[in-house]
Each structure stands twice: as structure tokens, then as C-alpha cells.
N, C-alpha and C positions, 0 to 999 in steps of 0.2 A: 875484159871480164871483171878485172876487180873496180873500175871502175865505176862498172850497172850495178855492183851488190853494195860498194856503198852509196850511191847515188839513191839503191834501194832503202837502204836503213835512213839512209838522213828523211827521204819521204815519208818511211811510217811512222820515225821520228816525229819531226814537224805535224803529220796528220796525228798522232797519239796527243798531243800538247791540248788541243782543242777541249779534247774527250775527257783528258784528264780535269779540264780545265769544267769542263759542265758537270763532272762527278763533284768533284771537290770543292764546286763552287755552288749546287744545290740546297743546300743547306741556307748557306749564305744570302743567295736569293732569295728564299725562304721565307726567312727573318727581316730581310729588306721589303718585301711585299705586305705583309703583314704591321708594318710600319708606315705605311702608304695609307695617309687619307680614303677611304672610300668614292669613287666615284659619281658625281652625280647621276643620279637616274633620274631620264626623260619620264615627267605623271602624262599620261594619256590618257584624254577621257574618250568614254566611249564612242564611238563613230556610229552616225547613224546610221542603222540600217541603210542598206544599197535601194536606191529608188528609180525604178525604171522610169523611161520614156510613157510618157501620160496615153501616149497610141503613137502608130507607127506615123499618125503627119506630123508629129509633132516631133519625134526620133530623125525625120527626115527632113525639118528645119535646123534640128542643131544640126545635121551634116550642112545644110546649103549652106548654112553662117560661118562654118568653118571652112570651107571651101571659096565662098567670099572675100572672108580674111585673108587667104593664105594667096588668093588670087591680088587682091591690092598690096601685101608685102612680095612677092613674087615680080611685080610691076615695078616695085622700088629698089628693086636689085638682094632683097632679103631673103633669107631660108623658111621655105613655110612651117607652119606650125604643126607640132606632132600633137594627136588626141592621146588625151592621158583620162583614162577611163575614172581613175579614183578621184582626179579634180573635174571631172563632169558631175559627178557624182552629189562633189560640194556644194556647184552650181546648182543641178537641179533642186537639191536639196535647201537650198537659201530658194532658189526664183518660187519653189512649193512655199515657202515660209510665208515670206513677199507677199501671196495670193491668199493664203488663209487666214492671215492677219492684220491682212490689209496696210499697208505701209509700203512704201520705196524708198530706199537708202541703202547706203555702203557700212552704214551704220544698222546693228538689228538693234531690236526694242530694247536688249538686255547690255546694250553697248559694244558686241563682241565686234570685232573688225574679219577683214579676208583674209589679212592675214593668221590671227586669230582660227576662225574656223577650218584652213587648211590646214595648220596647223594638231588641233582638236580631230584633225579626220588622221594622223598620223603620216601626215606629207610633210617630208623634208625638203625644205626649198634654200636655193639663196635671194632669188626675189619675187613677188610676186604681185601683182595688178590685179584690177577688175573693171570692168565696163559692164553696165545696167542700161537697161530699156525697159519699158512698161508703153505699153498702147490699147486705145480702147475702139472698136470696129473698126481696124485699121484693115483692108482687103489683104496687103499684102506685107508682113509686119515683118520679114528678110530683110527684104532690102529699105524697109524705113527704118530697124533699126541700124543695118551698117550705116546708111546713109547717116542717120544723127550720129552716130558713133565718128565716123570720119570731118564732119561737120564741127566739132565740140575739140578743141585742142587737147585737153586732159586723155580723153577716149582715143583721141588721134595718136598721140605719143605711146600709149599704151598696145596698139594697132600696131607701129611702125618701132616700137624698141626694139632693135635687134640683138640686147640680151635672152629676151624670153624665145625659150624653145617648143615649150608644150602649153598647151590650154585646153579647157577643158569648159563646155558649155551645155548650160540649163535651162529650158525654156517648160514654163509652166501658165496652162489655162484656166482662167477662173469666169466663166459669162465669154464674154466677148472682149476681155482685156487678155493680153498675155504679157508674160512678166518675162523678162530675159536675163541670165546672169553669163556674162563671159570671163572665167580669170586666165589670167596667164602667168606664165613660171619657168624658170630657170633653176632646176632641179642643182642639189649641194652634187 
């Protein structure tokens, strides 16, 4: 008996120490916080509006190309790729640029990169890719772009990196050319 009661006190001892210790030391924090450099804040610029699928063949292409992908990394002993809806987004929105402005690159007119614009859309990543296609009456522009995509070493590695986990792809019609953006990412 006397043993559990002071076995008691020493516990609420030892637990009172803590308490004391965050009363008494409040202050002190306090003053050490407010001492502390301000933190950088992340500038965001605005994101573009959310831009659907151009029609549902077109919504139904970026499923086959991702399903394509995830089918030749699957083949290669890799984890398929997860769809990240906010870097489709980026995609569609660069492959619309692409087509209204007429140019193809990784590069936009105003020099911004993919990195860059996934960024700008408010995605945090630790790496992240892109693979482009542009084709003009192409019948069946799926599988001519994997195929160049797989063809092209740069595009290939980017395919088969098994850092990246999510992608996110864009395909946009202008005439009889379609413009294709595929990024991929390895979320922080």
C-alpha cells in the first residue's frame, strides 16, 4: 500500500513537471517566436480556370494514353501511373495554348517551363516531366503518339522513370491537328 501511494505521487510528480514547464515557459516561447525571422511565403499566381475535355472523344483519348502508359510500364515490371486531375488540368491547359497560338514546345512563348507552370497551378512536386505530340490527319493519334513517345529516348525515359507516380494529360483540337501534353510527377 504505501508503496502505490508513493509510486502515486512520484507519477503526478514527474507528470506536473511537463505542465509546469509549458506554463512557465509560455512567455519565454513567446518572446523566442517573435524573434524568429518570418517565414517565407510561397507567391502563387493564379491558376487557370479548370478547362474540361474539348468532348467526351477527346476525354476518352486522354484515358486510352494513360492506359497505354501505364500498360508499357506495367510490362516493364513498374507501378502504373495514378491520374492527378489538377496536372491534367495543366496539360490540357498548355496543349489549348499550343493550338491557339500556334507553336509546339516545352518551352511557351513567354519562356515559362513545366516545371514552372505546375508549379503556377499550385502543385507541389519533387520531380516532374513532360512528353508532347502534335499531329496533323493523323487517323489514329493514340497510339502514334505513344508510339513516338516510346521511339524518342528523352520521351522513353520519362515513360519508364519509376520515380514518377501521377500524370496528368491534355489533349486539345484545333482543325485536323491535335496537340498532346503528358506531365508526370512525383508528388513532395
Amino acid at each position: 500500500m504505501v508503496r502505490w501511494s508513493t509510486a502515486k505521487l512520484r507519477l503526478r510528480w514527474l507528470l506536473g513537471i511537463p505542465l509546469l514547464w509549458a506554463i512557465a515557459g509560455c512567455e519565454a516561447v513567446d518572446q523566442l517566436v517573435n524573434r524568429l525571422p518570418p517565414l517565407p511565403v510561397a507567391i502563387q499566381q493564379d491558376a487557370p480556370s479548370p478547362t474540361p475535355a474539348q468532348s467526351d472523344s477527346i476525354a476518352e483519348m486522354e484515358l486510352q494514353v494513360r492506359q497505354q502508359i501505364n500498360q508499357i510500364r506495367q510490362e516493364q515490371g513498374l507501378r502504373p501511373l495514378e491520374n492527378n486531375e489538377e496536372l491534367a488540368q495543366v496539360a490540357r491547359n498548355y496543349s489549348r495554348r499550343m493550338a491557339e497560338q500556334d507553336f509546339f514546345s516545352h518551352t511557351g512563348p513567354d519562356g515559362d517551363t513545366p516545371a514552372e507552370r505546375v508549379q503556377s497551378a499550385g502543385i507541389f512536386y519533387f520531380m516532374v516531366g513532360e512528353n508532347l505530340f502534335t499531329g496533323t490527319n493523323i487517323p489514329q493519334p493514340v497510339p502514334a503518339a505513344v508510339e513516338g513517345w516510346m521511339n524518342s529516348q528523352g520521351h522513353r525515359e520519362n515513360i519508364l522513370r519509376p520515380e514518377y507516380r501521377e500524370t496528368g494529360i491534355g489533349i486539345w483540337r484545333r482543325d485536323n491537328t491535335y496537340y498532346f501534353t503528358q506531365l508526370f510527377m512525383r508528388a513532395l
